[in-house]
C-alpha positions as CSV (number, residue, x, y, z in Angstrom):
1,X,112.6,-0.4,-22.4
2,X,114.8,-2.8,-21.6
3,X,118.7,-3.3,-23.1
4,X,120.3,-6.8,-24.5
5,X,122.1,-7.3,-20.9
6,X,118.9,-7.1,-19.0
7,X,117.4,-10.0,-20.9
8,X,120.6,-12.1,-20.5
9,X,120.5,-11.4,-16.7
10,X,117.0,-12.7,-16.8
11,X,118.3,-16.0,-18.8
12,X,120.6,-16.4,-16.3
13,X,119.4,-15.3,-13.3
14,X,115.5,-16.4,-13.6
15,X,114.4,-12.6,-12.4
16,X,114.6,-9.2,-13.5
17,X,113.5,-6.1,-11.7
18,X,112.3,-3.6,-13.9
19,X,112.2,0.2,-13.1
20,X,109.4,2.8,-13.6
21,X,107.4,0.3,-15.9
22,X,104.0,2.3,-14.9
23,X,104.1,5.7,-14.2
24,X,103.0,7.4,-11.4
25,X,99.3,8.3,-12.7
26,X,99.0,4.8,-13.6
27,X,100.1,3.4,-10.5
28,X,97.6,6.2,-8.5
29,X,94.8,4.6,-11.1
30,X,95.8,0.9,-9.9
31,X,95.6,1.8,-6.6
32,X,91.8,3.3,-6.2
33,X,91.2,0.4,-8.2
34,X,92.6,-2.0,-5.8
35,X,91.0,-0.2,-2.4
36,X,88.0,-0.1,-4.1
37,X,88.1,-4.0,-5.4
38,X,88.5,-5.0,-1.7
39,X,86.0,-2.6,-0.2
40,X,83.5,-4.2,-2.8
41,X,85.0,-7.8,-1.4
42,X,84.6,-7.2,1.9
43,X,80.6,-6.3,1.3
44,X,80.1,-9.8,-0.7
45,X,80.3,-13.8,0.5
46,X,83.7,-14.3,-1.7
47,X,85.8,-12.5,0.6
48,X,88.5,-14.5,2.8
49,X,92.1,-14.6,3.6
50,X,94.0,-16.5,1.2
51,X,97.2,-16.8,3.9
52,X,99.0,-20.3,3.3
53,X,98.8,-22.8,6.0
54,X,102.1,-25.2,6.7
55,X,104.5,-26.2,9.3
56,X,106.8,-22.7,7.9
57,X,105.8,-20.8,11.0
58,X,103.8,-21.9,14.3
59,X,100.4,-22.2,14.4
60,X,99.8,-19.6,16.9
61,X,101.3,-17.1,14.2
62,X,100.0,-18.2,11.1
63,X,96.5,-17.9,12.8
64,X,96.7,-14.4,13.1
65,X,98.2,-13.5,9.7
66,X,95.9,-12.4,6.9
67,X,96.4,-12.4,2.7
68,X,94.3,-10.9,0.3
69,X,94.4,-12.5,-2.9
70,X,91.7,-12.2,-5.9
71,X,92.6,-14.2,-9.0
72,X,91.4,-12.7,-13.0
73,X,91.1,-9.0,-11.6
74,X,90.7,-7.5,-15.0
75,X,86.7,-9.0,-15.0
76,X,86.3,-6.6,-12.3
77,X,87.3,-2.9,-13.2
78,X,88.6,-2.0,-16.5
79,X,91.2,-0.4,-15.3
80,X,93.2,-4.0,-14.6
81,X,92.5,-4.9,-18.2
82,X,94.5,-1.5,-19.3
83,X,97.4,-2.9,-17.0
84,X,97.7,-6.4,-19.0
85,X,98.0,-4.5,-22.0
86,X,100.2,-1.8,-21.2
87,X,102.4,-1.2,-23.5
88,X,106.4,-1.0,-21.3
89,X,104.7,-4.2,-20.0
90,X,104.4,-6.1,-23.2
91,X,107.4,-4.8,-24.4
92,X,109.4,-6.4,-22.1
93,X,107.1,-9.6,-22.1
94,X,108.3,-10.0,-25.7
95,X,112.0,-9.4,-25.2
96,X,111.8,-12.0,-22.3
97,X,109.5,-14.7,-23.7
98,X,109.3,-14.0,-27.4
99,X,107.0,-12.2,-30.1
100,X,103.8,-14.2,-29.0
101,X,103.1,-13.7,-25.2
102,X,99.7,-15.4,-23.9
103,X,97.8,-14.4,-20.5
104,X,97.4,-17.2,-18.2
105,X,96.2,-15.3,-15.7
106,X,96.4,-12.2,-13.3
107,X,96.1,-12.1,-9.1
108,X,95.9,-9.3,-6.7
109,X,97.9,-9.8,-3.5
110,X,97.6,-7.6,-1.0
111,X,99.6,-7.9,2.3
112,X,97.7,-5.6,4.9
113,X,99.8,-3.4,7.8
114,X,101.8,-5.6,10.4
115,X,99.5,-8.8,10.1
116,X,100.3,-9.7,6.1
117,X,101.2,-13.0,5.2
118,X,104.3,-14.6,4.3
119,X,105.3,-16.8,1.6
120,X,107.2,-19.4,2.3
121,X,110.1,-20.4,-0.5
122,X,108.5,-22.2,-3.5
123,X,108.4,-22.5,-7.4
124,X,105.2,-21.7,-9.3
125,X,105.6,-24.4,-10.9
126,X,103.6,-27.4,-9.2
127,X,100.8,-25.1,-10.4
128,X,100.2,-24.8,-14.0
129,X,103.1,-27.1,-14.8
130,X,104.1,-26.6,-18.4
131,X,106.2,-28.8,-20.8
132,X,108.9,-25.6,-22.4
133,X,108.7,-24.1,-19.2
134,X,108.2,-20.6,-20.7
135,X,105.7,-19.9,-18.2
136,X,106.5,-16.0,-16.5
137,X,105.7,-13.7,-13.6
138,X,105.1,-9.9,-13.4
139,X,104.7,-8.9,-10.2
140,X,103.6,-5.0,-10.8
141,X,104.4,-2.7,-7.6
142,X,102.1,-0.4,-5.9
143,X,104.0,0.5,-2.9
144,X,107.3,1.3,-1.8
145,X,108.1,-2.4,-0.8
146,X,111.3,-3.4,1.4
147,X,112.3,-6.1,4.2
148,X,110.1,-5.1,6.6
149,X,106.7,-4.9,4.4
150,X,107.4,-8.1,2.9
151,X,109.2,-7.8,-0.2
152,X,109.6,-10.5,-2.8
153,X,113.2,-12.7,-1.9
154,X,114.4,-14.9,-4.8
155,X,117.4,-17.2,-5.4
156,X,119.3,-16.5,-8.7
157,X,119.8,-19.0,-10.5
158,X,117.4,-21.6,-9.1
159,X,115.5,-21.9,-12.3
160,X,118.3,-23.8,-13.7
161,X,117.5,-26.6,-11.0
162,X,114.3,-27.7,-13.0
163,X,110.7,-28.2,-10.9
164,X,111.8,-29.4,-6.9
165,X,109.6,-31.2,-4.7
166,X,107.3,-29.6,-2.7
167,X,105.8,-29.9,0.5
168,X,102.0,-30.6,-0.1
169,X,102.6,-29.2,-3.7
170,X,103.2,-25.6,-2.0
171,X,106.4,-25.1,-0.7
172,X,109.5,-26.4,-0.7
173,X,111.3,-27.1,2.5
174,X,111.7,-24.9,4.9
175,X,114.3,-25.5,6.7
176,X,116.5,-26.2,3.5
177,X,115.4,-22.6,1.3
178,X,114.4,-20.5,4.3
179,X,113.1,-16.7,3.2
180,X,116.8,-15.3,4.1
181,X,118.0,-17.8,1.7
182,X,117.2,-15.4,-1.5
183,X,117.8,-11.9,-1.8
184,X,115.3,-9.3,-1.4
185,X,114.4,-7.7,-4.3
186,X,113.2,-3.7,-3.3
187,X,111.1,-2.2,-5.3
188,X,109.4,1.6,-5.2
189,X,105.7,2.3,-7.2
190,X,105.4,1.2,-10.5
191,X,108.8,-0.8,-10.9
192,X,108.2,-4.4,-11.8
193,X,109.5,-7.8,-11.0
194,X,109.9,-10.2,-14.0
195,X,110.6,-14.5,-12.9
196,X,110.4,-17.7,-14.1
197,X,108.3,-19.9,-12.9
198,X,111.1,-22.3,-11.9
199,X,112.4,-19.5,-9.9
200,X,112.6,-20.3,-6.3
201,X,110.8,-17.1,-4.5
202,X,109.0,-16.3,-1.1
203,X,108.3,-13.2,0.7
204,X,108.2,-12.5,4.7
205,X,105.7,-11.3,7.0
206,X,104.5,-7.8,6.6
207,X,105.5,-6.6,9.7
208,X,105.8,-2.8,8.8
209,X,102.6,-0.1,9.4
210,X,101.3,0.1,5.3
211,X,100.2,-2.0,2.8
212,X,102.0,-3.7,0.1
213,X,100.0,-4.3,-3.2
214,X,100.8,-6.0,-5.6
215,X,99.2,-7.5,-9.0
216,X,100.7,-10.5,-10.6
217,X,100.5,-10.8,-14.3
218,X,101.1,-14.3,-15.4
219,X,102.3,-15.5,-19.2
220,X,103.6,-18.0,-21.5
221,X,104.5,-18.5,-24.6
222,X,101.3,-20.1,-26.4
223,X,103.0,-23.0,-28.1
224,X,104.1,-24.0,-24.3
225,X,101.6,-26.9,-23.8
226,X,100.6,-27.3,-20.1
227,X,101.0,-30.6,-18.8
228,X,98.4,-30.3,-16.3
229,X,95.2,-28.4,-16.7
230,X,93.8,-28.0,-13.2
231,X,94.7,-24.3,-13.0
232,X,91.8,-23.6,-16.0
233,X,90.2,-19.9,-16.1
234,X,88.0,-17.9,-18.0
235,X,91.1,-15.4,-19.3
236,X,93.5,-18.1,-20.1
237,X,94.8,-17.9,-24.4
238,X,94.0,-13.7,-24.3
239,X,97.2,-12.7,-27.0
240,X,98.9,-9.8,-25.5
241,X,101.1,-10.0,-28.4
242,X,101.8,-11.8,-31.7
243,X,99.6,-14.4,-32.5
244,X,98.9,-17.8,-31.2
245,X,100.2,-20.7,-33.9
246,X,97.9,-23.4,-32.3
247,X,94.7,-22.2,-33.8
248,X,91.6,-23.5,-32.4
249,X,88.7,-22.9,-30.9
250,X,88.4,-21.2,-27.6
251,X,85.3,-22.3,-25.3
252,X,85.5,-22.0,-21.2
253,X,85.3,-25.7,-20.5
254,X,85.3,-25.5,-15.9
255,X,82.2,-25.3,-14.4
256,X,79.9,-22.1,-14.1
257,X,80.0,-20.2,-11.0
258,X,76.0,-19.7,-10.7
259,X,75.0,-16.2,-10.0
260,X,74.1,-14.6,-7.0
261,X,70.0,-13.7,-6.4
């Protein structure tokens, strides 16, 4: 799926965009299954903008921005556990991370028409800081996604750099890694955009009239210890492929969301 150049561009680079990873039935299939995930949001008491708050735009814009964003999506419609697993994807999960790739977690992000959210530069990092830093991004494409409906910007290289301090753990400074700073990374249905977690990355405001959708598939390699554990989930140590070397047992140890009447 991928060639021996490819994975040295991502070693050197810290990104990788990936073309036609799902194909064009799958990505119609991820789509219903996004509308309808936010239709059945909007009905319950857990839906809410997710948009980041900070001193990256004014106050009088950021107010009117909006971000969907769901975390562990594959507990809610089957169809997001097929995705995890899909074969392209773990291919190239493998030939970027090694045999044994672990889920850490998945998120849906959807940036609604001419009101959706920016990002402002930051690494993933200050997160679910690791100690191999083997930690990885998927971001899996649903729409045709350009400049002006907020596309992904990164900065090659900037893995290399190590984790960078941010403002409020978010974001890194504004004014010294503004968006325009990285390069945009387009993308049409279905392709897929592979970075570190050291990678410096942001995306702009979703000025344009459609939606971009995305669905973030995050993984490490399972002997990659975190170093902090206060980004803990229920689908954290799945094996997407291989085996995991530190056997143990596997219990949920957060707190239980109670369940609604």
């Amino acid at each position: 799926m991928i060639s021996e150049d490819q994975v040295k561009f991502y070693q050197e680079q810290g990104y990788l965009l990936v073309k036609g990873v799902f194909n064009s039935e799958e990505v119609e299939t991820l789509r219903g299954s996004v509308d309808t995930f936010l239709q059945r949001a909007a009905a319950s008491k857990y839906d809410r903008s997710h948009a980041w708050q900070g001193d990256y735009l004014p106050p009088e814009e950021l107010k009117k921005l909006v971000l969907k964003g769901f975390h562990d999506v594959q507990y809610h419609d089957a169809a997001f556990m097929r995705m995890i697993t899909q074969p392209n994807l773990v291919h190239i999960f493998t030939k970027l991370i090694g045999d044994n790739v672990q889920l850490h977690h998945t998120k849906m992000m959807v940036k609604p028409p001419e009101k959706g959210a920016a990002f402002p530069m930051h690494q993933d990092y200050p997160y679910f800081p690791h100690s191999k830093h083997s930690m990885m991004l998927a971001s899996i494409h649903l729409d045709p996604t350009n400049e002006e409906n907020g596309c992904v910007h990164v900065i090659p290289g900037s893995h290399k750099q190590g984790p960078l301090p941010h403002v409020g753990s978010h974001y890194l400074n504004h004014k010294e890694y503004p968006i325009d700073s990285g390069i945009p990374c387009f993308a049409e249905p279905g392709d897929v955009l592979f970075f570190n977690y050291l990678t410096i990355h942001g995306s702009p405001i979703n000025r344009s009239d459609r939606f971009r959708r995305n669905i973030l598939v995050q993984v490490r390699d399972p002997e990659d210890a975190p170093t902090n554990d206060k980004h803990v989930n229920w689908g954290q140590g799945l094996m997407l492929h291989g085996i995991n070397p530190r056997f143990r047992n596997y219990k949920y140890e957060g707190k239980l969301e109670e369940a609604e009447a």
